[in-house]
C-alpha positions in Angstrom: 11.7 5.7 -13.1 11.3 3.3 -16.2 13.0 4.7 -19.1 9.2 4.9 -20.8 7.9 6.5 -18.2 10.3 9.3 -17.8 10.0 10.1 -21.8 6.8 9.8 -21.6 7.1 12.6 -18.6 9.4 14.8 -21.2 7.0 14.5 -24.1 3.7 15.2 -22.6 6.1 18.6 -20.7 7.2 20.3 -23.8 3.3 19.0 -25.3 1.9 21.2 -22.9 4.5 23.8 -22.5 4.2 26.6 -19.9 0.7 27.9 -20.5 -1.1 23.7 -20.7 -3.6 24.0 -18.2 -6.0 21.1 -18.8 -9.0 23.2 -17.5 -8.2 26.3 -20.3 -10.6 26.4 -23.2 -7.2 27.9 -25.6 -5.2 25.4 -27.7 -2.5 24.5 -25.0 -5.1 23.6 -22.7 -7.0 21.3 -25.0 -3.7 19.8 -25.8 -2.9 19.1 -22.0 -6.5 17.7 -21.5 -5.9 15.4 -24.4 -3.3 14.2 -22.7 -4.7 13.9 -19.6 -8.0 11.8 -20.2 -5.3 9.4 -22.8 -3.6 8.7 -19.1 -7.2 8.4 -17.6 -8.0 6.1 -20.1 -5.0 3.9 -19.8 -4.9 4.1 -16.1 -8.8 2.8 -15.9 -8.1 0.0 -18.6 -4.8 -1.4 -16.4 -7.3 -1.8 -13.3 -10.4 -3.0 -14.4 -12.3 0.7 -14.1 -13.7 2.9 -16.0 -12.2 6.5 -16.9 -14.6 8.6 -15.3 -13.5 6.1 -11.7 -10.0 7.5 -12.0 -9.1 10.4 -9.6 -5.7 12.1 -10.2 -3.7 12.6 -6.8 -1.0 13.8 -6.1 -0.1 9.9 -4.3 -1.3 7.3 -2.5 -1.2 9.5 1.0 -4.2 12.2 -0.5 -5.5 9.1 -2.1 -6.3 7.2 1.1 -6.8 10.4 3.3 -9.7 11.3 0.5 -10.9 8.2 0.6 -11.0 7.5 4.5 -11.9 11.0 5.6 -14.4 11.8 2.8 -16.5 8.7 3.1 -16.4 7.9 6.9 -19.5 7.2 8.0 -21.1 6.8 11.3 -18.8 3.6 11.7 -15.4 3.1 10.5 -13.9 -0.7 11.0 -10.2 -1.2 10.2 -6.7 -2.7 10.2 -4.5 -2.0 13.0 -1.8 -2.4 10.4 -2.6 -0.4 7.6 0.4 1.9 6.3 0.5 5.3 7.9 -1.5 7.3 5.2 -4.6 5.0 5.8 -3.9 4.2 9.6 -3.7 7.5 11.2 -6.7 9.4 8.9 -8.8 6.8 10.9 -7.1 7.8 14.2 -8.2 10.9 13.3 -11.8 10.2 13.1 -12.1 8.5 16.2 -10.1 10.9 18.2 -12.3 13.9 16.3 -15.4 12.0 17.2 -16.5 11.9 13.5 -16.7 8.5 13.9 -17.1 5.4 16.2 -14.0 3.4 15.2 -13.6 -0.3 15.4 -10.2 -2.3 15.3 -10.1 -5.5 13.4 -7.7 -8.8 15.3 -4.9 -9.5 13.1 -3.6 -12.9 13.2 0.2 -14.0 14.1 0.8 -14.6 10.3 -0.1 -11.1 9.9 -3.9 -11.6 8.1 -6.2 -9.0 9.5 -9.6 -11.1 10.6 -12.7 -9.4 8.4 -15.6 -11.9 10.3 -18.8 -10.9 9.7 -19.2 -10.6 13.3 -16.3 -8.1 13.3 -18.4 -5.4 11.2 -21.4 -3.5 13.6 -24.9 -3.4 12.6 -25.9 0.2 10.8 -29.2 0.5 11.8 -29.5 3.4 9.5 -25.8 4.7 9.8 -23.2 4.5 7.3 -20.4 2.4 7.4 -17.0 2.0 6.2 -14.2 -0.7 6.2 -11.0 -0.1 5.4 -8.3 -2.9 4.4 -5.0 -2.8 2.5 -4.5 -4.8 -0.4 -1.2 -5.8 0.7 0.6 -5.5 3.8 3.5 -2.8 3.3 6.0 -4.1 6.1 5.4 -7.6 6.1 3.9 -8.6 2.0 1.4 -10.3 3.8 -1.7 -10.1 1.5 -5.1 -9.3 3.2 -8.1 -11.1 2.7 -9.9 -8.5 0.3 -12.7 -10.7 -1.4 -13.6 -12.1 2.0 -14.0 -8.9 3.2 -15.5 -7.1 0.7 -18.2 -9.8 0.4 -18.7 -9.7 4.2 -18.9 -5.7 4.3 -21.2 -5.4 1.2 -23.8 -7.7 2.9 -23.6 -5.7 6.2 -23.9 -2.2 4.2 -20.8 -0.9 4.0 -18.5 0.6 1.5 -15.2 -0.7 1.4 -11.8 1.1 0.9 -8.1 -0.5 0.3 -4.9 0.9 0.0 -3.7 -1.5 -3.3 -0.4 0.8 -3.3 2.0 -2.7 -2.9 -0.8 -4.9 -4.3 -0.9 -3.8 -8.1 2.8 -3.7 -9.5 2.5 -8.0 -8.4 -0.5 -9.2 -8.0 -4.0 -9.3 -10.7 -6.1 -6.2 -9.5 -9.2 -5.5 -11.3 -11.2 -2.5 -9.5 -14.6 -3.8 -11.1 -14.1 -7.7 -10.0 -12.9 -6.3 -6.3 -16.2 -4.7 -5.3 -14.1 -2.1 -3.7 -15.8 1.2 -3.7 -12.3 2.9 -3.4 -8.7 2.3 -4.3 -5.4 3.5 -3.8 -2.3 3.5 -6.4 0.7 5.3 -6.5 3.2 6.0 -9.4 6.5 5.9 -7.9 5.8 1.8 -6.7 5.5 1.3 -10.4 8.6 3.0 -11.8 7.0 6.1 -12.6 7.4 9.3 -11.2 7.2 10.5 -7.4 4.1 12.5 -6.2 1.7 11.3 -8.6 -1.0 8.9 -7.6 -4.9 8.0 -8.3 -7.9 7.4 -6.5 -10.4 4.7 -8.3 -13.7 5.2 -7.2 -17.3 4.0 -7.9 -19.5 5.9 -10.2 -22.6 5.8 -7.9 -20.2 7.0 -4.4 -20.2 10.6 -2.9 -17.0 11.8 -1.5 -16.6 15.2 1.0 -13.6 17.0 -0.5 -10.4 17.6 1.4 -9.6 20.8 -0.1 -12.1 23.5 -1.7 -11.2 25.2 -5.2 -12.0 24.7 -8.9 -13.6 21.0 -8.8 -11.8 19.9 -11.8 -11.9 16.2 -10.9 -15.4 15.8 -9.2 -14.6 15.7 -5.2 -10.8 16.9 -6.0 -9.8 20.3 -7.2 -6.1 21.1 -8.5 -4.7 22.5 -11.5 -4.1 18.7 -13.2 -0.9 17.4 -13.8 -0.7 16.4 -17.1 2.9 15.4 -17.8 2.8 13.3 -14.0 -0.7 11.5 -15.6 1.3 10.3 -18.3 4.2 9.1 -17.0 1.9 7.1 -14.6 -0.5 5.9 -16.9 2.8 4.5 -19.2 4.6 2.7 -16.2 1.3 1.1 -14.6 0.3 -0.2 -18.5 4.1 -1.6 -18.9 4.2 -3.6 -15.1 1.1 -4.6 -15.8 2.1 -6.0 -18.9 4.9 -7.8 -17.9 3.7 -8.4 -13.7 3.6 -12.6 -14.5 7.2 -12.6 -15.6 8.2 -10.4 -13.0 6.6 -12.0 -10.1 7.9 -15.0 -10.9 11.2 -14.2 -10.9 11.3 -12.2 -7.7 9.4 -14.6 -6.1 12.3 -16.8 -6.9 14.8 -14.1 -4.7 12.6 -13.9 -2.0 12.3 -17.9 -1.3 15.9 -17.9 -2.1 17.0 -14.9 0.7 14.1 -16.2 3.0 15.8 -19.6 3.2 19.2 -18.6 3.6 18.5 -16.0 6.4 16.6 -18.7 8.2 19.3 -21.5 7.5 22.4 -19.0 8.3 21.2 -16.5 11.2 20.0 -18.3 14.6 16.4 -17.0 15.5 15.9 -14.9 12.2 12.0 -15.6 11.9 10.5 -14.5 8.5 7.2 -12.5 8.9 4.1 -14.5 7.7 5.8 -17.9 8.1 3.3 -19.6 10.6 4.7 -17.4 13.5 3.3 -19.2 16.9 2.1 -16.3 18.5 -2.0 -16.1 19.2 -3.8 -13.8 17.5 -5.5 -11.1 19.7 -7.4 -8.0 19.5 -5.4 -4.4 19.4 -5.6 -2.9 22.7 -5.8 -6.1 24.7 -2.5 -7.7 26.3 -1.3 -9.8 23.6 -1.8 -13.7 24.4 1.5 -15.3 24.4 0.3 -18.9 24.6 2.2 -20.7 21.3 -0.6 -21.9 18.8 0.0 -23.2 15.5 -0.6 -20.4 13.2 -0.7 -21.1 9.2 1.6 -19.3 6.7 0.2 -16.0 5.3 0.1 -15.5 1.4 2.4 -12.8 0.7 3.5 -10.6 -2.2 6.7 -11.6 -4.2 8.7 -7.9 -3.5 8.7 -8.1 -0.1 10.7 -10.1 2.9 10.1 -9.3 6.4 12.6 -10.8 9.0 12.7 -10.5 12.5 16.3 -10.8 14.2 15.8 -11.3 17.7 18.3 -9.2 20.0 20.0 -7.5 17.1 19.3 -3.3 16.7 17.6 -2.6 13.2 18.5 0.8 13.3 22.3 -0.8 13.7 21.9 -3.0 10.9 20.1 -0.8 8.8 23.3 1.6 9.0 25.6 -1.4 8.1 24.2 -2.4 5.5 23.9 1.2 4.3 27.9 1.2 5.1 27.9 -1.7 3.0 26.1 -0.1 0.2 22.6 -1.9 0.7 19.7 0.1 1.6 16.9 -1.7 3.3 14.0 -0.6 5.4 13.2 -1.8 9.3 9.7 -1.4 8.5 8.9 1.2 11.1 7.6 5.0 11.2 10.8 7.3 11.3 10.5 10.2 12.9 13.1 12.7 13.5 15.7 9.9 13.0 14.6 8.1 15.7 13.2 4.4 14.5 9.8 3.3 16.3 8.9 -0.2 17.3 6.4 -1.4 14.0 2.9 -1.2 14.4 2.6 -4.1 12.4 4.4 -6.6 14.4 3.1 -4.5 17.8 -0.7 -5.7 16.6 0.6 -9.3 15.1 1.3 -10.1 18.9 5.3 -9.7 18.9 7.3 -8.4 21.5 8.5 -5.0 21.4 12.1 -6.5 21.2 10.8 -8.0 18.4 9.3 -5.1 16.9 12.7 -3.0 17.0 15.0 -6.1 14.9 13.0 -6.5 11.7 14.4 -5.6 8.2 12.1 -5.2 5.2 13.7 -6.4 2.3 12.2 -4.4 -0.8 12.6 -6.3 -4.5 12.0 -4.4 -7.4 12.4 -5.0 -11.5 16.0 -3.8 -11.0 16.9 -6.2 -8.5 19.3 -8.9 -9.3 20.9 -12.0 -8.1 23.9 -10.6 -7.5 21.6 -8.0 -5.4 20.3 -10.6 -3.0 24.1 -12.1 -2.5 25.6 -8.7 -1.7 22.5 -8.4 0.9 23.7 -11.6 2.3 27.3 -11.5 2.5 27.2 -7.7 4.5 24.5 -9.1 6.7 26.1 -12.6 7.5 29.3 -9.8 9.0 26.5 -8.0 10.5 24.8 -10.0 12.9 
């Protein structure tokens, strides 16, 4: 947590003491409501929204689940490669029958392909088309105005997951034409469980849970000290996101360069991979085709080591004392082939020998060589 952020966190905790519920009429309770629409207020002026847009969560999981399952419409299209908390609610959907569920083609460089083509006619029904801001394995940044603009002529309401997209990159809710939006805290150095949904004035949402209704379509006793601490960290990276990016775009180029120079094969994701694109479910086309370089975000490197074991690298590095990612769903310590790379057209070989490579405002220099030295001994 940023040092602001966690005192902010403290303050608003002994503010509010053990009797603050925002909701109660008494003293403490206006007090903890005070402090709670300041965070709104700060939170909606950081995004480009208005206060009464932002929906307290408790992260960016309930945020997309409310989002995805309370708006679904007749027709859902999506990613194939949206992070687990926006990827399997629509699994659910389809598999419920609640809705007729359509996969987007992602590209070898990792860009999910939003044609207007791709989106069904409604004839009457409601639609919805959901699209991360920013790819959270890969960086890879997603093609939101294009799809937006294509979606909003065809009807639909559009919902992205802008969880890895806001700490780098110039989000503003009202210019995006989004309908809903995802954010979570703890990607912004503020504190873990606390997220918001932004959503549009004029949409309905079916709640996920029943109870008081104390934020529209979302009920829970609020949070007021988590609110604060949010609202304080999103309002400092926001402030100082130009800087930042800049400098750890610097790292990434730097580590990209050197793993590609030093480490036969390594292949970073979103670097004009020639694979051809193809549609999830289909047998992947293997035939090589030029494919251009992605856009991606400044905090994140994905590299694929053919024939080495991420899950063996992972724990030499962690020997090492550097803690990476592979990218891919863990479950009961067992690490899966990525989705991402699966639906990008790689191999499953290459799906299981990726590293993500996570930057952050603590990371230094002196970071990035450590990462290189223990993986040069690694592979």
């Amino acid at each position: 947590m940023r040092p602001s952020s966690r005192e902010a966190w403290l303050a608003a905790a002994d503010e509010t003491g053990a009797v603050g519920n925002a909701s109660s009429l008494h003293a403490a309770g206006r007090r903890a409501r005070a402090i709670v629409e300041d965070a709104r207020e700060q939170v909606a002026a950081a995004l480009g929204a208005h206060p009464t847009e932002v929906v307290f969560t408790s992260g960016a999981t309930e945020a997309n689940n409310l989002a995805i399952q309370g708006a679904s419409g007749s027709i859902v299209v999506s990613s194939p490669i949206e992070h687990h908390s926006a990827l399997d609610p629509v699994k659910w959907l389809e598999t419920a029958g609640v809705s007729r569920v359509v996969w987007l083609a992602v590209a070898a460089n990792g860009v999910t392909e939003v044609a207007p083509e791709a989106l069904p006619p409604l004839d009457g029904e409601t639609g919805l088309l959901n699209l991360q801001w920013v790819n959270n394995e890969t960086g890879v940044i997603q093609p939101i105005a294009e799809a937006v603009a294509a979606a909003t002529s065809a009807g639909y309401r559009v919902h992205s997951d802008a969880v890895q997209a806001v700490p780098y990159l110039d989000v503003d809710f009202a210019a995006s034409g989004l309908t809903t939006m995802a954010v979570s805290a703890h990607k912004l150095g503020g504190p873990i469980g606390v997220g918001a949904l932004l959503v549009t004035r004029d949409a309905r949402l079916a709640p996920l849970a029943m109870g008081g209704g104390q934020q529209r379509f979302r009920s829970g006793t609020l949070d007021a000290a988590g609110a604060s601490a949010f609202a304080v960290a999103l309002a400092e990276t926001v402030a100082e996101r130009e800087t930042e990016s800049a400098r750890l775009q610097a790292l990434r180029d730097d580590l990209a360069a050197w793993a590609v120079a030093n480490v036969p094969g390594a292949a970073v994701s979103g670097a004009g991979i020639e694979r051809a694109p193809f549609a999830p479910g289909a047998a992947p086309n293997r035939t090589p085709s030029a494919t251009a370089s992605a856009a991606t975000s400044p905090h994140i490197l994905h590299i694929v080591f053919p024939g080495k074991s991420a899950e063996s690298m992972l724990t030499g590095l962690d020997l090492a004392g550097v803690e990476v990612s592979s990218g891919s769903a863990c479950t009961a310590g067992i690490v899966d082939a990525s989705h991402v790379l699966l639906a990008m057209g790689r191999t499953q070989a290459d799906a299981a020998s990726a590293l993500r490579v996570s930057l952050g405002r603590t990371t230094t220099r002196e970071d990035v060589v450590a990462l290189e030295t223990a993986l040069a001994s690694l592979v």
